[in-house]
C-alpha positions, 0 to 999 in steps of 0.5 A, a space after each residue: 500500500 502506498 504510503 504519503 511522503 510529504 504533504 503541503 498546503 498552499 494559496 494559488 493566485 488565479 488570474 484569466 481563469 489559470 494557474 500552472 506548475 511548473 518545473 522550478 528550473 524553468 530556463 530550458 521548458 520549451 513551452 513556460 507558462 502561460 504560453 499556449 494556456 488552454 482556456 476550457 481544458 481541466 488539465 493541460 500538460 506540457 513538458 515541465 509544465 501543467 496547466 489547470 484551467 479554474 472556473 473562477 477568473 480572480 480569486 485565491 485557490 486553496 491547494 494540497 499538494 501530496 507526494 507518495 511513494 506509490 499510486 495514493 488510494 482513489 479519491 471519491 469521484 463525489 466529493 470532486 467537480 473535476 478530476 484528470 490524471 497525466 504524466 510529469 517529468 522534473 528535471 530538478 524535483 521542485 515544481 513552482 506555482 504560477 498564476 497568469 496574472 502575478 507570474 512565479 509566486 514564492 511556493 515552491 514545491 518538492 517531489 524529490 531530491 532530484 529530478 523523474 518522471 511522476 504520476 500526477 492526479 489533480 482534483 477540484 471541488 467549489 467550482 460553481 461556487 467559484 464562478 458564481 462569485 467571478 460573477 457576482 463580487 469578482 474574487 473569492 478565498 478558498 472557495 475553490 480547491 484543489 488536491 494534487 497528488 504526484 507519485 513516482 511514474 512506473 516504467 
């Protein structure tokens, strides 16, 4: 059974309905945030690099990022709005957070000592909550959330 290495809580800036991570060392991406940014698309993944699309378009995120030693347990589908899997390659083990509007925020997060290749699942709840308020106020706090679970990718 897979076992939870590390776990980290952070608020994402979004900005035009974006946030990304991306690779920490992000000098040699062929693609850096937020170029080619899919608007509409949950999950987008580049080399070093994947986007989410938020349904809000200016508010603060609430993300949990967790890396485990093996596949995590598979999340209730009722308790998330969205739910996407794909592949990402680190060359450095450290992932950034990026917003389309602030740029490279402070956060950074570690998958490992080194660089690999990972798994990665991102689940999101509070989305129609965070487009009502996109509407109505402009900005929200928390209101959308993500869980982001990275874990080593089998060959």
């Amino acid at each position: 059974m897979a076992e939870l290495v590390r776990q980290q809580h952070l608020d994402a800036n979004v900005g035009y309905h974006g946030l990304g991570l991306q690779e920490s060392d992000d000098g040699d991406l062929p693609v850096p945030f937020p170029d080619d940014f899919k608007q509409g698309v949950f999950l987008n993944d580049f080399p070093g690099r994947l986007d989410i699309f938020s349904a809000g378009h200016t508010h603060t995120a609430a993300v949990t990022v967790e890396v485990w030693d093996g596949e995590p347990p598979e999340q209730d589908p009722s308790q998330w709005d969205e739910q996407a899997e794909t592949d990402f390659k680190s060359t450095s083990g450290e992932v950034a957070v990026w917003s389309m509007s602030l740029g490279r925020a402070d956060d950074v997060i570690t998958l490992a000592d080194s660089g690999g290749s990972w798994r990665v699942r991102v689940s999101c709840a509070g989305r129609s909550e965070a487009a009502a308020l996109s509407e109505q106020e402009g900005t929200g706090e928390g209101v959308e959330r993500y869980l982001v679970q990275f874990w080593p990718a089998t060959t």
